[in-house]
C-alpha positions as CSV (number, residue, x, y, z in Angstrom):
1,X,-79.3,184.6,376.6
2,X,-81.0,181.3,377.2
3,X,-83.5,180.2,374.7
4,X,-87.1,180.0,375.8
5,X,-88.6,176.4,376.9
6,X,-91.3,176.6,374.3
7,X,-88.7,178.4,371.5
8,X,-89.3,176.1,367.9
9,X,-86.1,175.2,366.2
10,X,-85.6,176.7,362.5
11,X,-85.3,174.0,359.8
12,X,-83.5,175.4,356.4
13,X,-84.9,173.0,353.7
14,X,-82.7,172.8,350.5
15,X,-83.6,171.9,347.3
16,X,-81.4,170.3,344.6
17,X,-81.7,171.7,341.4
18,X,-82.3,168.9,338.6
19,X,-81.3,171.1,335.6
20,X,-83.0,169.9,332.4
21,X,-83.8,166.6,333.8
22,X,-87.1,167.0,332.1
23,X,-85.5,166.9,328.7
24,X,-84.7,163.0,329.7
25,X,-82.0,161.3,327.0
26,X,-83.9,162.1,323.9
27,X,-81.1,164.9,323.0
28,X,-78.6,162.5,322.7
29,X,-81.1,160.1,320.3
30,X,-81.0,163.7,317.9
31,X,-77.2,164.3,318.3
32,X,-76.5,160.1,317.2
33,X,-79.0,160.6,314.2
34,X,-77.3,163.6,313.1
35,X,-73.6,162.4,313.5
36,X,-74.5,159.4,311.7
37,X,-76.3,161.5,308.7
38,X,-73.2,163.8,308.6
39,X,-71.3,161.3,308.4
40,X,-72.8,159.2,305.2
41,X,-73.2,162.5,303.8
42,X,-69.3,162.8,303.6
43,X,-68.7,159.1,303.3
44,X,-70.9,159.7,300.2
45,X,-68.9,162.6,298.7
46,X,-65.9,160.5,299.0
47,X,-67.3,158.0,297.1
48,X,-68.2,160.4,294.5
49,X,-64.9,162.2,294.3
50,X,-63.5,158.9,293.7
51,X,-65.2,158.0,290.6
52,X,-65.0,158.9,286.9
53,X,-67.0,161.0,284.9
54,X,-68.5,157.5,283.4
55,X,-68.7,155.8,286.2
56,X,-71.1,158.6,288.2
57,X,-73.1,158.4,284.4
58,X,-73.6,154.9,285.1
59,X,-74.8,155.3,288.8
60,X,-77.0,158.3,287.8
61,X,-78.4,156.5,285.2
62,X,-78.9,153.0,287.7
63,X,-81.0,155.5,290.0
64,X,-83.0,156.5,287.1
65,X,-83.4,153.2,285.3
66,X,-83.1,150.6,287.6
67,X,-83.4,147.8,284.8
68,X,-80.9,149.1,282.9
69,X,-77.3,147.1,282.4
70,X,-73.7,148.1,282.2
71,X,-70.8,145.8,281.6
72,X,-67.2,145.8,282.0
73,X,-64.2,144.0,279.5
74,X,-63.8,140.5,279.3
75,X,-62.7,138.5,282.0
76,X,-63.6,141.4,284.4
77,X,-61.1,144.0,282.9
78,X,-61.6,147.5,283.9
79,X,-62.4,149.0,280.2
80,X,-64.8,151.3,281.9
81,X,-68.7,150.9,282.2
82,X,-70.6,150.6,278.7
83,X,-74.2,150.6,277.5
84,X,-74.7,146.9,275.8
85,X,-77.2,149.0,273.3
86,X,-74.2,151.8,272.4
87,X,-70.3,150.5,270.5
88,X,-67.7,151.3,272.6
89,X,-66.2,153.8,270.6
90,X,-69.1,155.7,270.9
91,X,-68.8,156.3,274.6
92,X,-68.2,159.4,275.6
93,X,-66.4,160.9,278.7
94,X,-66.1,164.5,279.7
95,X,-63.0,163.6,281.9
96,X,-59.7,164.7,280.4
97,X,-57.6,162.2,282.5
98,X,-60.2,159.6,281.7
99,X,-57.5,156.8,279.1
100,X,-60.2,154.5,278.1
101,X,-62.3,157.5,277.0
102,X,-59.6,159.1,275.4
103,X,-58.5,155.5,273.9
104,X,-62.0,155.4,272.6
105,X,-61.8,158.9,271.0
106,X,-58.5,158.3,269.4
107,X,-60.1,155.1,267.3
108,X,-62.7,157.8,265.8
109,X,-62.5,158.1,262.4
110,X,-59.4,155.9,261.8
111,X,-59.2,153.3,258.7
112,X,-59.1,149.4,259.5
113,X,-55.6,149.1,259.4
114,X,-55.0,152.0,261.3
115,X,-57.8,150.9,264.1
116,X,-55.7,147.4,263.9
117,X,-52.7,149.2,265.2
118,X,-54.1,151.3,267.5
119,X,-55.6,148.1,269.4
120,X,-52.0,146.7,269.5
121,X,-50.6,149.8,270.4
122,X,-53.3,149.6,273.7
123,X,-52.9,146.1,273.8
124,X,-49.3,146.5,274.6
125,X,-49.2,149.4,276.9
126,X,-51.9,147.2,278.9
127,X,-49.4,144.1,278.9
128,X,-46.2,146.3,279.7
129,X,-48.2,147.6,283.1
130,X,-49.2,144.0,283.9
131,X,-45.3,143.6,283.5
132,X,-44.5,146.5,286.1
133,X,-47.9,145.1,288.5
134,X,-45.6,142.0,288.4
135,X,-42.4,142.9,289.3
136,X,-43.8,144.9,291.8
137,X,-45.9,142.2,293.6
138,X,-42.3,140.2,293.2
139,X,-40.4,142.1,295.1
140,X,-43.0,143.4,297.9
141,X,-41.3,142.3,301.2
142,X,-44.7,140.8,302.4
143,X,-45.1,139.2,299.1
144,X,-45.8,135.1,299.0
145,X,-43.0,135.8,295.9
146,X,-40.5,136.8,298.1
147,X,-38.7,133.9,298.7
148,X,-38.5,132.9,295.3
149,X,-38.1,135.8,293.0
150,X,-34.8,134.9,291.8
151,X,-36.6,131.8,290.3
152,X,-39.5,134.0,288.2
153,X,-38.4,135.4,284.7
154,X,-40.3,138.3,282.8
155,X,-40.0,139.4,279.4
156,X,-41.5,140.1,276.1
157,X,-41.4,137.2,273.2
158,X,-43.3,137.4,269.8
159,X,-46.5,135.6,271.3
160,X,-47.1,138.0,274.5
161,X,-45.9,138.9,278.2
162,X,-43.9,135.1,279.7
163,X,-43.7,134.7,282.9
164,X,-41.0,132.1,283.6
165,X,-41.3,129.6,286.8
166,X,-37.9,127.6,286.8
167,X,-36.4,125.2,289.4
168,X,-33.3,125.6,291.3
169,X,-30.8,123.3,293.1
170,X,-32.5,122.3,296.3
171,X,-36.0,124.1,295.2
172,X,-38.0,122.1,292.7
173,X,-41.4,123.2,291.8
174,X,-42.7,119.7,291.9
175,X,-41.4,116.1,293.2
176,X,-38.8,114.2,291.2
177,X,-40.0,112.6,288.3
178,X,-43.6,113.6,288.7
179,X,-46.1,116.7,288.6
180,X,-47.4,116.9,292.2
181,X,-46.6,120.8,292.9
182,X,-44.6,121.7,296.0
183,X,-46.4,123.8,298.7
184,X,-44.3,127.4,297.5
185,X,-44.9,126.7,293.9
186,X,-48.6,126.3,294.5
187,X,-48.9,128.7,296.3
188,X,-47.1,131.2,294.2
189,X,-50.0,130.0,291.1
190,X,-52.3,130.4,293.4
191,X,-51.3,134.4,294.0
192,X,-49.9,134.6,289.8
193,X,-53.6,133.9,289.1
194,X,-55.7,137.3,290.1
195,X,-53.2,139.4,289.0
196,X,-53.3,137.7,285.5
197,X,-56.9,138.1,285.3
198,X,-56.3,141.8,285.3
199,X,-55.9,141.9,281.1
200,X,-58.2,140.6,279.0
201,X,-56.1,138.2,276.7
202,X,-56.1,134.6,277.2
203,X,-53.2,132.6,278.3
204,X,-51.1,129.9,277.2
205,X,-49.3,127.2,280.1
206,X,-46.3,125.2,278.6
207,X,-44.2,122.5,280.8
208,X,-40.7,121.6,280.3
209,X,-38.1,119.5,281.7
210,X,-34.6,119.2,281.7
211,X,-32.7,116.4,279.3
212,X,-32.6,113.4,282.2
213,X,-34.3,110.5,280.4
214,X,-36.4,107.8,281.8
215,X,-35.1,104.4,281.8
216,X,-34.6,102.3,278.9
217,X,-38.5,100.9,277.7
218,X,-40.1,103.5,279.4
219,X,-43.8,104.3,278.2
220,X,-43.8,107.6,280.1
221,X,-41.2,109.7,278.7
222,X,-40.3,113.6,279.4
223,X,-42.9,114.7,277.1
224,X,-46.1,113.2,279.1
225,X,-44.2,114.3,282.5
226,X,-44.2,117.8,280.7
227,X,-47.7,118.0,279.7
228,X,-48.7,116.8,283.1
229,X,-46.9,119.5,285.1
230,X,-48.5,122.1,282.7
231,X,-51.9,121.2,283.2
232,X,-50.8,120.9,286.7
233,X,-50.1,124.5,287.2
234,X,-53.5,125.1,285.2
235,X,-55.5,123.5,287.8
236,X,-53.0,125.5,290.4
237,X,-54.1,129.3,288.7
238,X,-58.1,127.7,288.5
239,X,-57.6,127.1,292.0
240,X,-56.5,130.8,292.5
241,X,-59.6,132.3,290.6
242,X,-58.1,132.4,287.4
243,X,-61.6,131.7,284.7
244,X,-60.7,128.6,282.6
245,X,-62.1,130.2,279.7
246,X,-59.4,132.7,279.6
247,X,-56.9,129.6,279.5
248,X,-56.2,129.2,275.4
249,X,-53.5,126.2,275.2
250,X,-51.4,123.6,278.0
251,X,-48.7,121.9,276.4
252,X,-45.7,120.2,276.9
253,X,-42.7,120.8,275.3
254,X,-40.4,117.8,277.5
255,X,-37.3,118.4,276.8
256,X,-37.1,120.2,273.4
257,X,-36.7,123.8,273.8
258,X,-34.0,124.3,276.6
259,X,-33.6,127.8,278.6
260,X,-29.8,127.1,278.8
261,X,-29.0,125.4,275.2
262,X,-25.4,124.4,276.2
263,X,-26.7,122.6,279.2
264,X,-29.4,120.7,278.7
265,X,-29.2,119.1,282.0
266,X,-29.2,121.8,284.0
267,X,-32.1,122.5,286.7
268,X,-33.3,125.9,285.5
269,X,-34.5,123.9,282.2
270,X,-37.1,122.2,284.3
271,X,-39.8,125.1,284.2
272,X,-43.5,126.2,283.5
273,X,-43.9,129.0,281.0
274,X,-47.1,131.2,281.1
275,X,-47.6,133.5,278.7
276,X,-49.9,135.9,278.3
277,X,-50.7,135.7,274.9
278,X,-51.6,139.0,272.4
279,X,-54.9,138.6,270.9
280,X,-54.3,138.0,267.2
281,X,-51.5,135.0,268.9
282,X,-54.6,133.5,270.6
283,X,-57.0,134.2,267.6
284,X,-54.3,132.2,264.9
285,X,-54.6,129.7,267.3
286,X,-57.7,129.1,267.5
287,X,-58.9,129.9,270.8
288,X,-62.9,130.6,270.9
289,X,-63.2,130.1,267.5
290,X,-65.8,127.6,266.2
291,X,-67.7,126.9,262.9
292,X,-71.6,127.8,262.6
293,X,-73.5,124.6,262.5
294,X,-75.3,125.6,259.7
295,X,-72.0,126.1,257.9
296,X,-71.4,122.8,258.6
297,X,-74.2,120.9,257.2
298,X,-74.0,123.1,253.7
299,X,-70.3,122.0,253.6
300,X,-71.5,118.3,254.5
301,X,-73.9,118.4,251.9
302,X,-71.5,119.9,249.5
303,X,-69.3,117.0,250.3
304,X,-71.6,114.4,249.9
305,X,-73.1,115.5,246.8
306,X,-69.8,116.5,244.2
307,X,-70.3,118.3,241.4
308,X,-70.7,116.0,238.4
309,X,-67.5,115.8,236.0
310,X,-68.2,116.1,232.2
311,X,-66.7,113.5,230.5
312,X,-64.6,114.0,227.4
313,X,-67.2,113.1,224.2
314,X,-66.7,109.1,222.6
315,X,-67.9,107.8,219.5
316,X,-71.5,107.4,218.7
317,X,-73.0,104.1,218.1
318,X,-75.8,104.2,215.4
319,X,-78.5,101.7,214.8
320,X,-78.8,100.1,211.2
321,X,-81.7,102.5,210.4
322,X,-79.6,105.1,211.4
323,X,-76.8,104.3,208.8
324,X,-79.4,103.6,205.9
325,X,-80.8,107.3,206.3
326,X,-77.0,108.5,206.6
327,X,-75.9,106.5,203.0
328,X,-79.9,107.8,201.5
329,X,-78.3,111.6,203.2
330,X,-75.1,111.3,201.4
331,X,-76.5,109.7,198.4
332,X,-78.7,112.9,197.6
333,X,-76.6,115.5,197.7
């Protein structure tokens, strides 16, 4: 059938739908607000799992008191966080795993001799885990010791933890006949240093060479190169962060004390000894001690002023009045 001349068309209009357009992007504002609480919220719990029972003490009482102040051990070591205003070996922990609490609580009630040998007894089990961080570091493939390990010696002497540097035949630690440090050597100071700095004892750097003597009328012997090449590993561990004050004696010992006796002349004799020295070592030699300046003025004027010697009686001189009353004394009776 034919559609009428004056028959309209029928227009479908569709409409498309727009969803929750009106909500716009401010959902996605919520969601980024929320993942990022969530996630400091568990970054936070972490942070708290990974702490001691002192150490959340500390922060609780930071939050609390803002202006109050902890410390740590000397030289930054880790002997967990103390009031200034309470002794150490009053600290208490409430963490059985916690050593330096539990260090603390076995110095309670102990005589002085006995609280004397406990400190050693810590003092060494800190110095034999420096040993093992050591040989550790050493022999880590991606270690800057890596290359040279067969050249560092560890071991235990009377004065502390040594820690050897010696040369070897076509590897000197510094130039021939002088103490500029080669590149490695440096650079192996330079890494000794923060790992040193983990203990709290003091060190001592000695230099040593082999038996080669200077030429005849020398004025610079084996005993100033010695002395040099020790203070310049000093200024090699400085340069690695190692505090100065934690640096007790440098020395040079030239050739005098040999690490092969029977060769004398033998490379491995040339050498820089660190040693990480036990506290009463370090204290006998002097290191930090000083005299109170008071002290020093009473003994100065003790010193200027002597005591005044009695002399040993003579005989006494009398005047002639003095013997005419004597003979008129002796006369009456």
């Amino acid at each position: 059938m034919e559609k009428g001349a004056n028959q309209q068309p029928i227009i479908i209009k569709k409409k498309k739908g727009h969803g929750h357009g009106h909500h716009g992007g401010s959902w996605k504002v919520a969601l980024a607000d929320f993942m990022t609480a969530l996630m400091a919220f568990f970054l936070l719990m972490w942070l708290l799992g990974s702490t001691s029972s002192e150490e959340q003490k500390a922060i609780a009482a930071h939050f609390k008191d803002p202006g109050s102040k902890y410390v740590v051990g000397e030289g930054g070591a880790d002997l967990g966080l103390i009031t200034q205003d309470k002794p150490l070996e009053q600290t208490e922990s409430d963490d059985p795993n916690d050593e330096t609490a539990n260090d603390q609580e076995a110095t309670k009630d102990l005589t002085e001799e006995e609280l004397q040998k406990e400190l050693e007894r810590i003092e060494t089990q800190q110095l034999e885990e420096l040993k093992k961080q050591l040989e550790t570091e050493i022999n880590a493939l991606d270690s800057v010791f890596q290359q040279i390990k067969d050249q560092i010696l560890i071991d235990f002497t009377a004065l502390g933890l040594r820690i050897q540097i010696v040369d070897k035949d076509q590897r000197p630690m510094f130039d021939v006949g002088s103490a500029n440090l080669q590149q490695w050597s440096s650079n192996v100071l330079n890494a000794l240093a923060p790992i040193l700095d983990k203990v709290q004892n003091k060190i001592s750097v000695t230099g040593h060479t082999d038996a080669t003597p200077y030429g005849v009328g020398a004025t610079y012997t084996n005993w100033e190169l010695s002395a040099d090449r020790a203070n310049a590993a000093r200024r090699a561990l400085l340069e690695g962060s190692y505090p100065e004050g934690k640096v007790a004696t440098v020395q040079g010992m030239g050739s005098a004390a040999p690490l092969v006796v029977d060769k004398p002349g033998e490379p491995i004799n040339r050498r820089i000894a660190i040693i990480v020295l036990k506290k009463a070592v370090a204290d006998a030699l002097g290191s930090g001690a000083g005299i109170d300046s008071s002290q020093l003025m009473k003994s100065g004027d003790t010193f200027a002023k002597p005591p005044v010697q009695s002399q040993p009686a003579g005989p006494k001189i009398l005047s002639p009045t003095e013997v005419d009353d004597a003979i008129d004394a002796a006369n009456a009776q």
